[in-house]
N, C-alpha and C positions, 0 to 999 in steps of 0.2 A: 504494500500500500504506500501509494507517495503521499507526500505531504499536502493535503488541496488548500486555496486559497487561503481557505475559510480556519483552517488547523493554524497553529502555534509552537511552537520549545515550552518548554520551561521557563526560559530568561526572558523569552516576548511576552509569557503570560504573568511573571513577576513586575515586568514595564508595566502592562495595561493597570493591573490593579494594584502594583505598589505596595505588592507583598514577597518578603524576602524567598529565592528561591530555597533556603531551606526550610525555611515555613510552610510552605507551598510540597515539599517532600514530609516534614513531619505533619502534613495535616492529610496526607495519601497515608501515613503509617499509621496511624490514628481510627483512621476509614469517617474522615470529617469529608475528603476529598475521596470519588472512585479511582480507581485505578485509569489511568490513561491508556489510549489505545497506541501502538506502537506501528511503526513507519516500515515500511519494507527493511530499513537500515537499525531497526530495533529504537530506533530514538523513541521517547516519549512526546508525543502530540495531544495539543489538547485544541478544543474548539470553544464558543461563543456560553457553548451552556456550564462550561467550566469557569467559564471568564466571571458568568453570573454568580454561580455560588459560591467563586471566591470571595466576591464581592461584598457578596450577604454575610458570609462569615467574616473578614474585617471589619466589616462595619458594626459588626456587631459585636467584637472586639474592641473597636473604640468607645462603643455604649457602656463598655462595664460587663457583659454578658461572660460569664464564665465558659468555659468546653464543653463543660458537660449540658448548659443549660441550651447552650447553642445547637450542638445535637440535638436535642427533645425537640427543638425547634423545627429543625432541618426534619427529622424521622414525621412531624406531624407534616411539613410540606410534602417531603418525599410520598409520605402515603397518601396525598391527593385528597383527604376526605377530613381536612382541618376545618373549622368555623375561624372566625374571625374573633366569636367570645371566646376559643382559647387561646387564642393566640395575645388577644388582650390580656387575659389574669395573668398569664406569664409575664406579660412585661408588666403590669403593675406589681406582680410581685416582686422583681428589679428594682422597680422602681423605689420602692417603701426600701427594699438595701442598701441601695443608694442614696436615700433621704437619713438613711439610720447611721450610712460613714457620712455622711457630710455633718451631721452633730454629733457625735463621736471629733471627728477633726476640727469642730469648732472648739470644744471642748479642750481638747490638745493646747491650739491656740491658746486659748483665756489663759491656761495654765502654765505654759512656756512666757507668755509675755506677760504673769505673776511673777516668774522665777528672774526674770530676766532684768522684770524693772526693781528689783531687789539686790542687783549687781551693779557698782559701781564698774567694775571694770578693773581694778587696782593693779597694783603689780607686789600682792600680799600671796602668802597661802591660802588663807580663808578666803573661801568663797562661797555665798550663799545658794548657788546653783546645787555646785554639789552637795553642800547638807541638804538640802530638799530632795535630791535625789536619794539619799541614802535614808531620810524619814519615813512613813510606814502615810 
């Protein structure tokens, strides 16, 4: 089988979507991505409908989406017979995760820039960073 128009490498399909080609092989080892169909010359070829689900899988990466949640996602596409209500509670359920580190990390904040404005800065031993660190 030659290469047709329409087909890819690896490193053209790592260009379009801007995902490393090792990522793009750990997500075929994974079975996030199918295996790719091979060239008369055994290279790996991919086409349009690969370009698409790498796509949904980054991007859904950049959202915060964990692998595993990302699958569930992908196996309800794959199987054709999703709603759109579930594909909703999953991302709201992200979502509420998402809302739960960002005050979590607010949190952090308040408390680091407690410790911090507690520090002069000196050029002593004592430092009140680290006793706070070290209090319970």
């Amino acid at each position: 089988m030659k290469i047709q128009p329409t087909e890819m490498s690896r490193g053209s399909l790592a260009v379009q979507t801007r995902v490393n080609s090792e990522t793009i092989r750990y997500y075929e080892k994974i079975g996030l991505m199918p295996n790719p169909a091979r060239s008369d010359a055994g290279h790996r070829v991919y086409d349009q409908s690969q370009v698409k689900r790498l796509s949904f899988i980054r991007r859904s990466r950049e959202l915060g989406f964990t692998l595993k949640e990302i699958r569930e996602l992908l196996q309800l596409v794959d199987g054709g017979e999703y709603t759109c209500a579930e594909v909703h509670e999953r991302t709201v359920t992200h979502l509420n995760d998402v809302a739960k580190k960002i005050r979590d990390l607010e949190k952090m904040q308040r408390t680091l820039r407690t410790m911090a404005s507690k520090c002069g800065g000196e050029l002593v031993p004592e430092c009140p960073i680290v006793d706070a660190l070290y209090s319970d």
